[in-house]
Backbone of each chain as nested JSON, in Angstrom:
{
  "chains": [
    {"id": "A", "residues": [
      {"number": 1, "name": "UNK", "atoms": {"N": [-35.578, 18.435, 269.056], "CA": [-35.155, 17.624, 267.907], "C": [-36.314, 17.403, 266.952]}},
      {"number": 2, "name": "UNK", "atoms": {"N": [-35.97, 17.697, 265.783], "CA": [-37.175, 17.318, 264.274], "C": [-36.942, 16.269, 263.519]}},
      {"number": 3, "name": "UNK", "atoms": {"N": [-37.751, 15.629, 263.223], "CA": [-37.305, 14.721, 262.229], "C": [-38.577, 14.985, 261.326]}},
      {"number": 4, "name": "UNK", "atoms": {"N": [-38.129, 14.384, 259.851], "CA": [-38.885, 14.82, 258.709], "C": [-39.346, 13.517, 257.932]}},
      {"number": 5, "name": "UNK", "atoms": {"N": [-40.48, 13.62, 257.601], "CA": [-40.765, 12.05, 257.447], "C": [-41.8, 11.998, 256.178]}},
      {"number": 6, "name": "UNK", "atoms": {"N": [-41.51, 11.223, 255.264], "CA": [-42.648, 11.394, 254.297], "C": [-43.338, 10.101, 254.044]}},
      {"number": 7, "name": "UNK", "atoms": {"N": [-44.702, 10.259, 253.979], "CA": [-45.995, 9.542, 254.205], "C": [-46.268, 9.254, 252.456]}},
      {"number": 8, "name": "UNK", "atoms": {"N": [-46.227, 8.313, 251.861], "CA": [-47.333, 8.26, 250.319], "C": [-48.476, 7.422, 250.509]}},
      {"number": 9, "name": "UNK", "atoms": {"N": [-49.273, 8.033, 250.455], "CA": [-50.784, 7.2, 250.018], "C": [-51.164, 7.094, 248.837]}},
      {"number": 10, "name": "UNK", "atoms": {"N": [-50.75, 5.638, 248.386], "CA": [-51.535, 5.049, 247.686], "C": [-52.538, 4.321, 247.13]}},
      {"number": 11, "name": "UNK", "atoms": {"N": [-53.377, 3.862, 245.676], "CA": [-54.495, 2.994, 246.166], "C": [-54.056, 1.683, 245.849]}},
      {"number": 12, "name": "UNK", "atoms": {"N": [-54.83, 0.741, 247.055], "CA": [-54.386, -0.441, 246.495], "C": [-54.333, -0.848, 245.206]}},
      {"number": 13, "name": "UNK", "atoms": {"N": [-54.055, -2.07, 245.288], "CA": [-53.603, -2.656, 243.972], "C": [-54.706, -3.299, 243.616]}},
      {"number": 14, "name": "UNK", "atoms": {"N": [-55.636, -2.683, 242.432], "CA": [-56.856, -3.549, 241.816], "C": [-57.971, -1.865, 241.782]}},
      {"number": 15, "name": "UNK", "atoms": {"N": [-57.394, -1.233, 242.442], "CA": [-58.61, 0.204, 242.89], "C": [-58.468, 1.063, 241.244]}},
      {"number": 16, "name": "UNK", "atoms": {"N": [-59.421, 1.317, 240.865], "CA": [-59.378, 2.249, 240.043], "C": [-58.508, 3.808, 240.017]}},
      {"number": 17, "name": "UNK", "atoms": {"N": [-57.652, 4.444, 239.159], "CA": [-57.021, 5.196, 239.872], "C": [-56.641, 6.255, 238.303]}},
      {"number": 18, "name": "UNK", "atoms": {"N": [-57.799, 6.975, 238.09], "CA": [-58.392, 7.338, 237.286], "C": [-57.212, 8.75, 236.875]}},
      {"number": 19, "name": "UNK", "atoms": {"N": [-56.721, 9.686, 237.749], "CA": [-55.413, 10.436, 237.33], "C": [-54.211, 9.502, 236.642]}},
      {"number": 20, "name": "UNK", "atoms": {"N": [-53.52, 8.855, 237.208], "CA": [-53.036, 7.88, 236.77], "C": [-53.185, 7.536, 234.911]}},
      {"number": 21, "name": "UNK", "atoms": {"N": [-54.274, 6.749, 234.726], "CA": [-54.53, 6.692, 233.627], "C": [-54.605, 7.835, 232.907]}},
      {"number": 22, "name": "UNK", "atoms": {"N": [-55.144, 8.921, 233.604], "CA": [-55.238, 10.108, 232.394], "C": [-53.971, 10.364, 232.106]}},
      {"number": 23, "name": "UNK", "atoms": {"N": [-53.085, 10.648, 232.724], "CA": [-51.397, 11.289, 232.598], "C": [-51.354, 10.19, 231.653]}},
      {"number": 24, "name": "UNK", "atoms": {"N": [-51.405, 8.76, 231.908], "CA": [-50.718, 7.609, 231.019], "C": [-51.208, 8.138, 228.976]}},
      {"number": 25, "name": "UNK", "atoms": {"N": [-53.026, 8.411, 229.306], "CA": [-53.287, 8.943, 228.236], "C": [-52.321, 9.957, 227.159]}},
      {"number": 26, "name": "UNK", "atoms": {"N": [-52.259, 10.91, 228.368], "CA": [-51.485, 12.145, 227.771], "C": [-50.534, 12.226, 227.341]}},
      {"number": 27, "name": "UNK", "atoms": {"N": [-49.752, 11.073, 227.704], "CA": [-48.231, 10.972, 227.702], "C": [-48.293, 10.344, 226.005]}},
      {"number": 28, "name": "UNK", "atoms": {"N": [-49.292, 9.093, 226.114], "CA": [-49.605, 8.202, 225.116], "C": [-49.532, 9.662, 223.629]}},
      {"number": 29, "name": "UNK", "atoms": {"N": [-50.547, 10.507, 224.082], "CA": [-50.799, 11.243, 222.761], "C": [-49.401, 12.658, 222.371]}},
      {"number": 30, "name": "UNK", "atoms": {"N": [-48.609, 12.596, 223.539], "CA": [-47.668, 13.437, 222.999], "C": [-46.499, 12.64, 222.822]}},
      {"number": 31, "name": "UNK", "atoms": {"N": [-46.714, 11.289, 222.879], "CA": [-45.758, 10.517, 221.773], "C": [-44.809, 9.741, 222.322]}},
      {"number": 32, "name": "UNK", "atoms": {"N": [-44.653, 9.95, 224.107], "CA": [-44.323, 8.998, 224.889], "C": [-44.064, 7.035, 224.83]}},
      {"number": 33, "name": "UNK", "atoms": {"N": [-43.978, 6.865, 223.834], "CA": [-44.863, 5.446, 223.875], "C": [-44.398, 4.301, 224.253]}},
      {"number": 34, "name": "UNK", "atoms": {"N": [-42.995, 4.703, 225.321], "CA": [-42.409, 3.573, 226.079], "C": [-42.659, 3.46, 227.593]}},
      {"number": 35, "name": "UNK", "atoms": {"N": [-43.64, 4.703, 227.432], "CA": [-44.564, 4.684, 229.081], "C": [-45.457, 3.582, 229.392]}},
      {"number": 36, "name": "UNK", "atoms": {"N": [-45.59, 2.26, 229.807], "CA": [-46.329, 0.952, 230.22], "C": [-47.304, 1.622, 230.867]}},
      {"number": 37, "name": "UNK", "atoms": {"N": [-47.233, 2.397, 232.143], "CA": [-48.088, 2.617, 233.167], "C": [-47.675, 3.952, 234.331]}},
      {"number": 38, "name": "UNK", "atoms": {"N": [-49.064, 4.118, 234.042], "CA": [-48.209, 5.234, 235.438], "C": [-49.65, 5.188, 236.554]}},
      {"number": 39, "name": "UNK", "atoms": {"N": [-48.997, 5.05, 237.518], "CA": [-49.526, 5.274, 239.207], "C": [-49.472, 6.335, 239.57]}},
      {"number": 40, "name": "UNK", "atoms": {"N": [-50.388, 6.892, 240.406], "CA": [-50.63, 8.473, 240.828], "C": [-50.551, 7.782, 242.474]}},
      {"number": 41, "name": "UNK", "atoms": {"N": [-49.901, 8.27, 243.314], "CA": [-49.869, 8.444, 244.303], "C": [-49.865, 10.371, 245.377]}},
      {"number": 42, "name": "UNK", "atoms": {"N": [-49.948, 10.17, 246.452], "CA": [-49.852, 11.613, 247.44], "C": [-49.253, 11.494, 248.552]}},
      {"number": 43, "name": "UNK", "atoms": {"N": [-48.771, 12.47, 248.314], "CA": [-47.364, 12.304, 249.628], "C": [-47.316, 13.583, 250.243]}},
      {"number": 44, "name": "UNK", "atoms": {"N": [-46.973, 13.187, 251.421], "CA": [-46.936, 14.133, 252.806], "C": [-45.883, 14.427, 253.13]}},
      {"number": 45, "name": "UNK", "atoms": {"N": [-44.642, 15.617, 253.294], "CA": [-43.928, 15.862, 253.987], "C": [-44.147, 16.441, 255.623]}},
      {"number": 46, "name": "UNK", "atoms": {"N": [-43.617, 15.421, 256.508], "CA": [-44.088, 16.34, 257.41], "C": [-43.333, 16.004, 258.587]}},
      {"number": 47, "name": "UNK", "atoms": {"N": [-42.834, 17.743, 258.97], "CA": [-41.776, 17.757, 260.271], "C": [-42.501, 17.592, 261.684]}},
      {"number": 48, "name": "UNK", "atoms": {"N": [-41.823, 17.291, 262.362], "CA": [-42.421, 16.563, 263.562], "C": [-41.56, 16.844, 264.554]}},
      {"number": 49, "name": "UNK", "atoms": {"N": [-41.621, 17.542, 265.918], "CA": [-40.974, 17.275, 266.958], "C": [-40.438, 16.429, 267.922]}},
      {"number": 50, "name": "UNK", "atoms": {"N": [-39.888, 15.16, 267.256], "CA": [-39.699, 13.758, 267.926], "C": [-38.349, 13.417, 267.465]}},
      {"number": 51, "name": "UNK", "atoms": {"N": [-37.963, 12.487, 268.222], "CA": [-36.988, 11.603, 267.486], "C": [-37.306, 10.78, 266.299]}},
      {"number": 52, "name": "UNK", "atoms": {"N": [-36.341, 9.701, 265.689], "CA": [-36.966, 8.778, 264.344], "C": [-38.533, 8.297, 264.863]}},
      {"number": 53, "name": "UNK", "atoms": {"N": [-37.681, 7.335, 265.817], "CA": [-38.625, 6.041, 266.104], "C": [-40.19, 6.451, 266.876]}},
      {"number": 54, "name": "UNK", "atoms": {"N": [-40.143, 7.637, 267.38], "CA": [-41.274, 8.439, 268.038], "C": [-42.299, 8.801, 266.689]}},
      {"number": 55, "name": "UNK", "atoms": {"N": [-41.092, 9.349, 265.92], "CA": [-41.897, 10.144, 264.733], "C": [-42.941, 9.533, 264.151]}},
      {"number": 56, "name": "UNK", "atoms": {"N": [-41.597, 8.161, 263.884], "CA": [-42.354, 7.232, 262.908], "C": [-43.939, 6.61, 263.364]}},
      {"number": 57, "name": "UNK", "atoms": {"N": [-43.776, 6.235, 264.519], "CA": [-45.039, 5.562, 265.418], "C": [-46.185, 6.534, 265.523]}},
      {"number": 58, "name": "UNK", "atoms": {"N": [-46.003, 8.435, 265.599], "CA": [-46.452, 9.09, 265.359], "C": [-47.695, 9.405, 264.264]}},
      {"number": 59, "name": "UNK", "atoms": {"N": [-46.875, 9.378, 263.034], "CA": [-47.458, 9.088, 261.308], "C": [-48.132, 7.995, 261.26]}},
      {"number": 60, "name": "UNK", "atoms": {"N": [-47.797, 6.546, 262.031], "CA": [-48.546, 5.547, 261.781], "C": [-49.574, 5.98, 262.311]}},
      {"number": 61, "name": "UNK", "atoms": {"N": [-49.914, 6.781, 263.289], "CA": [-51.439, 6.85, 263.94], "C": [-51.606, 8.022, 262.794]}},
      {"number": 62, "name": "UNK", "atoms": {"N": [-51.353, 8.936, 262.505], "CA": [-51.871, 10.344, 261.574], "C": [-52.343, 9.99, 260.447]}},
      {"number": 63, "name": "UNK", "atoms": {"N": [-51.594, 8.149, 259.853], "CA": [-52.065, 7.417, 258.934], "C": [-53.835, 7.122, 259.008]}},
      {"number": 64, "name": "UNK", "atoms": {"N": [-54.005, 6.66, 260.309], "CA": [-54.466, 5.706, 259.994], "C": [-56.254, 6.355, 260.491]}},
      {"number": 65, "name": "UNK", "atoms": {"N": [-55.82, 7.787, 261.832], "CA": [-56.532, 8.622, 261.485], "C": [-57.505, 9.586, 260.955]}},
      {"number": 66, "name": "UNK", "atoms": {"N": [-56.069, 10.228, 259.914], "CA": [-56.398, 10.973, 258.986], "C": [-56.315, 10.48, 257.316]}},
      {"number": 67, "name": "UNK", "atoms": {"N": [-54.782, 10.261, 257.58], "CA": [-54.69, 10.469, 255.566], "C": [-54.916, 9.196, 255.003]}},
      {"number": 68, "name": "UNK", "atoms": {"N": [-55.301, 8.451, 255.434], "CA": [-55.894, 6.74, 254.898], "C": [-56.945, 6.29, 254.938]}},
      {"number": 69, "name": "UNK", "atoms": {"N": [-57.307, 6.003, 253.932], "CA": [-58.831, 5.278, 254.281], "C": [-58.39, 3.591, 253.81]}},
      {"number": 70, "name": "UNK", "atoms": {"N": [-58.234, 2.689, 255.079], "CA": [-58.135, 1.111, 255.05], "C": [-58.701, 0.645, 253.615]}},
      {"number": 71, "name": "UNK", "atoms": {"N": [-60.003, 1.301, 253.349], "CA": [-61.221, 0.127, 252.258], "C": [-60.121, 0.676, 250.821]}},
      {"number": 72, "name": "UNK", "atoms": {"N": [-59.399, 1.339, 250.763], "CA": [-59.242, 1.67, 249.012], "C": [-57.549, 2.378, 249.231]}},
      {"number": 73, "name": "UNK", "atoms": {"N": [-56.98, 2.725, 250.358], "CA": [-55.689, 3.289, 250.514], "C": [-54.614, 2.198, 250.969]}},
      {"number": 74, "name": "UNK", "atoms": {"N": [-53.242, 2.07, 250.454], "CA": [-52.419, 1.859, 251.286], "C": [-51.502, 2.685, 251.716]}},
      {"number": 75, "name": "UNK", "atoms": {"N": [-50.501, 2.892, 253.095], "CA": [-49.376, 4.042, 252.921], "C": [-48.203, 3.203, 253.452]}},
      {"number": 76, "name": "UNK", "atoms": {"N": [-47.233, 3.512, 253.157], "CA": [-45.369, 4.105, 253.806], "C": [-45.156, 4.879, 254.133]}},
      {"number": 77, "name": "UNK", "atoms": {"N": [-44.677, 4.545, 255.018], "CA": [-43.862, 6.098, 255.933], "C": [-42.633, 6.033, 256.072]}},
      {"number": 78, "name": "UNK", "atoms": {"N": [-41.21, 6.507, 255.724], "CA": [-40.037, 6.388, 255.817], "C": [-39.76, 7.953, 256.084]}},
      {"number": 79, "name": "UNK", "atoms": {"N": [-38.612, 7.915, 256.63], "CA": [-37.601, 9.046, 256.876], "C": [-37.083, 10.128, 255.977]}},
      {"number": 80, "name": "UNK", "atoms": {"N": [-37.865, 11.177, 255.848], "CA": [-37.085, 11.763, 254.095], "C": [-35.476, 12.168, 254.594]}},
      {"number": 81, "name": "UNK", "atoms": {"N": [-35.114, 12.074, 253.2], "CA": [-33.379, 12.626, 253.157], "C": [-33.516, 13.739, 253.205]}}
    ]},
    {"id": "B", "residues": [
      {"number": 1, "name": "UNK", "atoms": {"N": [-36.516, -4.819, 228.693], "CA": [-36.296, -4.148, 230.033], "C": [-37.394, -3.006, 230.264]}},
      {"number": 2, "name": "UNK", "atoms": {"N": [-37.407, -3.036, 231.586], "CA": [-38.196, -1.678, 232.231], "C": [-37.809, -1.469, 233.53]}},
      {"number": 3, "name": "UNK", "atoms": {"N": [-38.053, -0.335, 233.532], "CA": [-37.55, 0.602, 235.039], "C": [-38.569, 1.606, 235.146]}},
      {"number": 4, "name": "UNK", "atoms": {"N": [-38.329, 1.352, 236.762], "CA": [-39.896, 1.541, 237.395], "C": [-39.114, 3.323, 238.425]}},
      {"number": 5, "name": "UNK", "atoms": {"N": [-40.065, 4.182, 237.5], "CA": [-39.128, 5.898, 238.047], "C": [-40.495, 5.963, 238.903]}},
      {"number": 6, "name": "UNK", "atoms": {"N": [-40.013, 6.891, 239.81], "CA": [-40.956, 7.8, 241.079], "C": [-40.592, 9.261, 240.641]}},
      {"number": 7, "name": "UNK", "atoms": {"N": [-41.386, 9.942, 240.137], "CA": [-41.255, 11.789, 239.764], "C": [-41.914, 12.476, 241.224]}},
      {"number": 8, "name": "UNK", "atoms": {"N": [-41.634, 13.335, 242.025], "CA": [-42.226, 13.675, 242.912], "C": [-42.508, 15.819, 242.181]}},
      {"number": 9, "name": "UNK", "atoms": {"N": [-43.474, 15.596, 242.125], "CA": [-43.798, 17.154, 241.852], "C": [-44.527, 17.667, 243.451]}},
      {"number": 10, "name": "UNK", "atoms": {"N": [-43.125, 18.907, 243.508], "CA": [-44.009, 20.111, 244.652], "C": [-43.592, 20.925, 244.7]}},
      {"number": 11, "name": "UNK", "atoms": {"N": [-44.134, 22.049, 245.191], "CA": [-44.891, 23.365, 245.005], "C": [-42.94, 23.908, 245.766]}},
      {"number": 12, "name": "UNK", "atoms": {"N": [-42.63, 25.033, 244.617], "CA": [-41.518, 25.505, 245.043], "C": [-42.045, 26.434, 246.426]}},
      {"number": 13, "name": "UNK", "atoms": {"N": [-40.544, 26.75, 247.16], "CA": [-40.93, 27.355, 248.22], "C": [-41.41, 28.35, 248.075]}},
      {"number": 14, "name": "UNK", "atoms": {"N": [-42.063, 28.529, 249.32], "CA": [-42.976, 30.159, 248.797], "C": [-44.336, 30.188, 248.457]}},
      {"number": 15, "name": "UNK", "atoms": {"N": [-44.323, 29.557, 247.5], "CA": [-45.562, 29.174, 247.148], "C": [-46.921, 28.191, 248.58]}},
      {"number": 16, "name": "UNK", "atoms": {"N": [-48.236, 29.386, 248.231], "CA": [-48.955, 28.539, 249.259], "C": [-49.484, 26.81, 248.893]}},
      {"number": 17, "name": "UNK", "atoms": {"N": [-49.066, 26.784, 249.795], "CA": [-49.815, 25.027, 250.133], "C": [-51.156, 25.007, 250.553]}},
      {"number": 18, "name": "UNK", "atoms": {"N": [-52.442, 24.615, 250.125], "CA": [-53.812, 24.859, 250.992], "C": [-53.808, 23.403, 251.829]}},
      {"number": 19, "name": "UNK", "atoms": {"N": [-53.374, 22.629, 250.586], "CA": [-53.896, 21.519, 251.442], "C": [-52.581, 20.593, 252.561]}},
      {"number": 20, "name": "UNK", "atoms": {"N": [-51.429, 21.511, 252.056], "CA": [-50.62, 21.179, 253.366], "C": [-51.2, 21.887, 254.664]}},
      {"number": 21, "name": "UNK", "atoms": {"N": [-51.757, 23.345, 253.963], "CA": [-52.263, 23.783, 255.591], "C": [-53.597, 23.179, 256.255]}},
      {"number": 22, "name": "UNK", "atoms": {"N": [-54.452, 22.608, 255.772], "CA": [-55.472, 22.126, 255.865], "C": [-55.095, 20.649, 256.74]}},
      {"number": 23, "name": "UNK", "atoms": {"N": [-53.896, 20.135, 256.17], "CA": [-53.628, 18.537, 257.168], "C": [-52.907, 19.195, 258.412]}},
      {"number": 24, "name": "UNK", "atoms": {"N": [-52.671, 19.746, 258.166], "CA": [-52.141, 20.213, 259.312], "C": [-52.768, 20.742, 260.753]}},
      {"number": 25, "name": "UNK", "atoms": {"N": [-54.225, 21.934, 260.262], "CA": [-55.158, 22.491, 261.172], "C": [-55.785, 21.056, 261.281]}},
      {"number": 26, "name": "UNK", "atoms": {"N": [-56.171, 19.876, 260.845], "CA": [-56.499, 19.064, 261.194], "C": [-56.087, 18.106, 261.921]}},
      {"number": 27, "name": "UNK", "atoms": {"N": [-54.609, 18.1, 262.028], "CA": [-54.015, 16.885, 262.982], "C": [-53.859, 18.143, 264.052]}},
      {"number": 28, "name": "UNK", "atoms": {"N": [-54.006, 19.437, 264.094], "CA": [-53.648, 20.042, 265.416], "C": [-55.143, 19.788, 266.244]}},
      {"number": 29, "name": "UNK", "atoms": {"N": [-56.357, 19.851, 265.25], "CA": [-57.286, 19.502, 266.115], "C": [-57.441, 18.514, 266.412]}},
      {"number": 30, "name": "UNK", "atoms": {"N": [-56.903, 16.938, 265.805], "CA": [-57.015, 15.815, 266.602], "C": [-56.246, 15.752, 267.288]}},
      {"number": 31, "name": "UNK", "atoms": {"N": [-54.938, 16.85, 268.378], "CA": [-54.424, 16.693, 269.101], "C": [-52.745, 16.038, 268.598]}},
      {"number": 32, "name": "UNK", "atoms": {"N": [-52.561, 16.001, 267.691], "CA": [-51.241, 15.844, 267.089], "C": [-50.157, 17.544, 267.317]}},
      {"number": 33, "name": "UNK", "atoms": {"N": [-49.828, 17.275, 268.557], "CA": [-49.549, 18.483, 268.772], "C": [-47.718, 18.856, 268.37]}},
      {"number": 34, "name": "UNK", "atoms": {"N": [-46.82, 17.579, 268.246], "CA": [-45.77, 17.922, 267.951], "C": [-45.444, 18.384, 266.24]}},
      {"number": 35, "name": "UNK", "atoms": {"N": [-46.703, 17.996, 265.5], "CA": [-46.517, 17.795, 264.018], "C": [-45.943, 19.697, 263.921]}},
      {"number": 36, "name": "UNK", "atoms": {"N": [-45.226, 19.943, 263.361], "CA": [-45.06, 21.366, 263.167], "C": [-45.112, 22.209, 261.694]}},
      {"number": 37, "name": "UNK", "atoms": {"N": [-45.078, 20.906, 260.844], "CA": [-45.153, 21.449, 259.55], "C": [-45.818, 20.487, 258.179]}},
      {"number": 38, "name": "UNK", "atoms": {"N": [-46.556, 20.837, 257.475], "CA": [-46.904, 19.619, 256.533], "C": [-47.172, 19.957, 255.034]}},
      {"number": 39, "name": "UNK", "atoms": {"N": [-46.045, 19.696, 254.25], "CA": [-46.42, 19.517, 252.691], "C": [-46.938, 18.659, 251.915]}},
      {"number": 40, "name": "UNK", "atoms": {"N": [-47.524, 19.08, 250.928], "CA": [-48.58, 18.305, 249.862], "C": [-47.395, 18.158, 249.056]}},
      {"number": 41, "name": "UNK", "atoms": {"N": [-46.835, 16.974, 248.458], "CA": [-46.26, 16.59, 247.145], "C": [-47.025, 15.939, 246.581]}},
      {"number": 42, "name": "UNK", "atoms": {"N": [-47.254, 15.695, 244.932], "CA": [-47.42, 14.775, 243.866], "C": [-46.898, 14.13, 243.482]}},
      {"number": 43, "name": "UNK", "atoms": {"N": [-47.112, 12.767, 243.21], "CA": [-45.872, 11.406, 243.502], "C": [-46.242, 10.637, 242.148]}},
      {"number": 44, "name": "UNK", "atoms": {"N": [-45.961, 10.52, 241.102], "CA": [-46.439, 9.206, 240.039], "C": [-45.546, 8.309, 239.76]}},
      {"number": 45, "name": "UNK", "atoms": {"N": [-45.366, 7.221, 239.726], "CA": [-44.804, 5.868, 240.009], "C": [-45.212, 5.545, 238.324]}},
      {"number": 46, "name": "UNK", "atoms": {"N": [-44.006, 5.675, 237.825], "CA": [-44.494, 5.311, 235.93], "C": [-43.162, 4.136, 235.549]}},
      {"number": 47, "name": "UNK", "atoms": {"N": [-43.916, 3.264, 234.775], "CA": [-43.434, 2.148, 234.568], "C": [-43.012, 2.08, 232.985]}},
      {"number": 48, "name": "UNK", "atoms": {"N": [-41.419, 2.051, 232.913], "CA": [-41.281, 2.728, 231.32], "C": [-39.942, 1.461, 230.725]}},
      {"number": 49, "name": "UNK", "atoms": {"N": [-40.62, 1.401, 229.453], "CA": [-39.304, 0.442, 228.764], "C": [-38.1, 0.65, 228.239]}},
      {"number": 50, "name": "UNK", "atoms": {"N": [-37.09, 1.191, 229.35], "CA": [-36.029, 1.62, 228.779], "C": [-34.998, 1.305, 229.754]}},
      {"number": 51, "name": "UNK", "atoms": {"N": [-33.84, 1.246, 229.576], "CA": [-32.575, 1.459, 230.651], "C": [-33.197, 2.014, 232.062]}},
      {"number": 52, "name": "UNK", "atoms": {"N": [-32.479, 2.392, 232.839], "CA": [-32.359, 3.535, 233.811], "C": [-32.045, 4.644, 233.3]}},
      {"number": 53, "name": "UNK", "atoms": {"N": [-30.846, 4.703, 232.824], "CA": [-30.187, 6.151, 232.296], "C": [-31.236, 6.573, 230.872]}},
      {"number": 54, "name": "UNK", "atoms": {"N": [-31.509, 6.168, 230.321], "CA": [-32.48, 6.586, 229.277], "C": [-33.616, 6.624, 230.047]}},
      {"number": 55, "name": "UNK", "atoms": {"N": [-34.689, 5.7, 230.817], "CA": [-35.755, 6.123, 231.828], "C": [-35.712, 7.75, 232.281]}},
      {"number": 56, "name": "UNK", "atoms": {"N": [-34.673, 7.819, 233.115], "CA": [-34.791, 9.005, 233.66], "C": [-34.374, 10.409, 233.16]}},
      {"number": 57, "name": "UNK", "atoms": {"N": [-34.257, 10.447, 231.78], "CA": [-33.841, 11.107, 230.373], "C": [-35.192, 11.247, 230.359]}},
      {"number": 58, "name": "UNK", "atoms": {"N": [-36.132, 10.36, 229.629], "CA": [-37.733, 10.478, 229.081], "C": [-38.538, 11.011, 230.3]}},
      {"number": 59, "name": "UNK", "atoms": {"N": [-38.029, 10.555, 231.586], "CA": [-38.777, 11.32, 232.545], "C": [-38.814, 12.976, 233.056]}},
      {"number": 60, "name": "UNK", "atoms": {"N": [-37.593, 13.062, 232.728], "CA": [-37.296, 14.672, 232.823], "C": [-38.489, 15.069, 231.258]}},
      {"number": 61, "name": "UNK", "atoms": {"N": [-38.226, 14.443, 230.466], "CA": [-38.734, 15.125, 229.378], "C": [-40.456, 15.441, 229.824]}},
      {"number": 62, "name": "UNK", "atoms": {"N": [-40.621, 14.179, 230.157], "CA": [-42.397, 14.184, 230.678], "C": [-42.635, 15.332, 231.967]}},
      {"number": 63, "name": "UNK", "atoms": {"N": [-41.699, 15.213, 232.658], "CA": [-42.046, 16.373, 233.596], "C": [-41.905, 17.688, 232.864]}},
      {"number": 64, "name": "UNK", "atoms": {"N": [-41.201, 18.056, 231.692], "CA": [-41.015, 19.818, 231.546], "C": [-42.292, 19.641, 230.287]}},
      {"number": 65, "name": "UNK", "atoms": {"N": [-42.968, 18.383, 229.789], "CA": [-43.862, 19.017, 229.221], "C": [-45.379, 18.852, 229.489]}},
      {"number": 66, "name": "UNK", "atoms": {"N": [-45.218, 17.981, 230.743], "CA": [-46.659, 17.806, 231.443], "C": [-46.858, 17.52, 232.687]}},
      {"number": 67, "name": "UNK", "atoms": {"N": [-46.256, 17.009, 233.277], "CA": [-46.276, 17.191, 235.337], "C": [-45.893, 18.349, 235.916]}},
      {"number": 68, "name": "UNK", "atoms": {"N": [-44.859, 19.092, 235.767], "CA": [-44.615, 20.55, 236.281], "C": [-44.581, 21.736, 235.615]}},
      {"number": 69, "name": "UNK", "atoms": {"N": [-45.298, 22.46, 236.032], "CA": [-45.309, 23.872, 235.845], "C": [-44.349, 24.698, 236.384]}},
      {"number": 70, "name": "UNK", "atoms": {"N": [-42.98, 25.086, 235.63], "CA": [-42.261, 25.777, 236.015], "C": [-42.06, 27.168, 236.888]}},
      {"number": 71, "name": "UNK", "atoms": {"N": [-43.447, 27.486, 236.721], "CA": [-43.783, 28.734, 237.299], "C": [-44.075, 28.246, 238.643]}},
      {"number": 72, "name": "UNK", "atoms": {"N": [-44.553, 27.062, 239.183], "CA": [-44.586, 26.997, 240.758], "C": [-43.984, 25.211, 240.911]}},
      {"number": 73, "name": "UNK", "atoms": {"N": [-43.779, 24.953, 240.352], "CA": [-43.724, 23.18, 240.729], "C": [-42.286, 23.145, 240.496]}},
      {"number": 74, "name": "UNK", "atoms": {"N": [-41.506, 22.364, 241.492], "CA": [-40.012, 21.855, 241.933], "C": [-40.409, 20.264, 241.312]}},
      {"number": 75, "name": "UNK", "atoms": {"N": [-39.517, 19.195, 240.564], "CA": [-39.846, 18.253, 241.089], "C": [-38.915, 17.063, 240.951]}},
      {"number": 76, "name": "UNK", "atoms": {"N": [-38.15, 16.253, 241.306], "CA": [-37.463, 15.279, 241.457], "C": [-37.505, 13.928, 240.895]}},
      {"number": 77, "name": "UNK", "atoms": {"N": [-37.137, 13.497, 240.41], "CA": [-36.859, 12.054, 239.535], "C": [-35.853, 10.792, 239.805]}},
      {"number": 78, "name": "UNK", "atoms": {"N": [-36.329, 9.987, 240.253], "CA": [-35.678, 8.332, 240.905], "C": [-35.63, 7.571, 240.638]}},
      {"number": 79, "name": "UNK", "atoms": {"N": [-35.316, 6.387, 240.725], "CA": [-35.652, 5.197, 240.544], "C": [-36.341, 4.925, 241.425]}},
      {"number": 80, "name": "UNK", "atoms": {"N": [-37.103, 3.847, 241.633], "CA": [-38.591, 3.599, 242.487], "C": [-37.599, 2.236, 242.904]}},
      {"number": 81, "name": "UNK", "atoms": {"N": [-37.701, 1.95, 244.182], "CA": [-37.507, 0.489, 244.764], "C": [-38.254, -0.492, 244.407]}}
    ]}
  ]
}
């Protein structure tokens, strides 16, 4: 059994997040100008040989591991459709 | 009003992933042995002053003229929770 699960790492809230702003830039100069803000986040699809609840407990360690760093990241992990 | 869209840009199939393969040779060497597969998506969380149904109108627009590259990038458009 697989289940498929997607991970986003984001930076906290207050972290500088310098893609983000540039897109917001870009958007700004091709005339966008009801864009407030944009957040850059990275996301993981990733299949797994487990059930949900295995999976999920799984990613929380692969989180916390690998694709997170505590001082400047936060993540979610939910179930993709 | 504002409505808060999630655009997810990724790499149509086929196309190589480095750094999906890269998380991957890495959770096999920390012993993450059920993980079997892992994609890189691009996720931006943009905060825009409009409806929903008009939001996700301007967002398609922003993705075909600056988040995806039609030649390799798939990418999806939501409302953000």
């Amino acid at each position: 059994m697989t289940t498929e699960i997607e991970i986003q790492v984001g930076l906290k809230s207050g972290m500088a997040d310098p893609e983000g702003v540039n897109v917001k830039k870009a958007l700004d100069l091709l005339g966008f100008d009801s864009v407030k803000k944009v957040d850059s986040v990275k996301c993981y699809r990733i299949i797994i040989n487990k059930n949900e609840a295995e999976a999920i407990k799984e990613c929380e360690e692969i989180c916390k591991k690998l694709l997170a760093n505590p001082v400047v990241h936060e993540y979610s992990i939910s179930v993709a459709k």
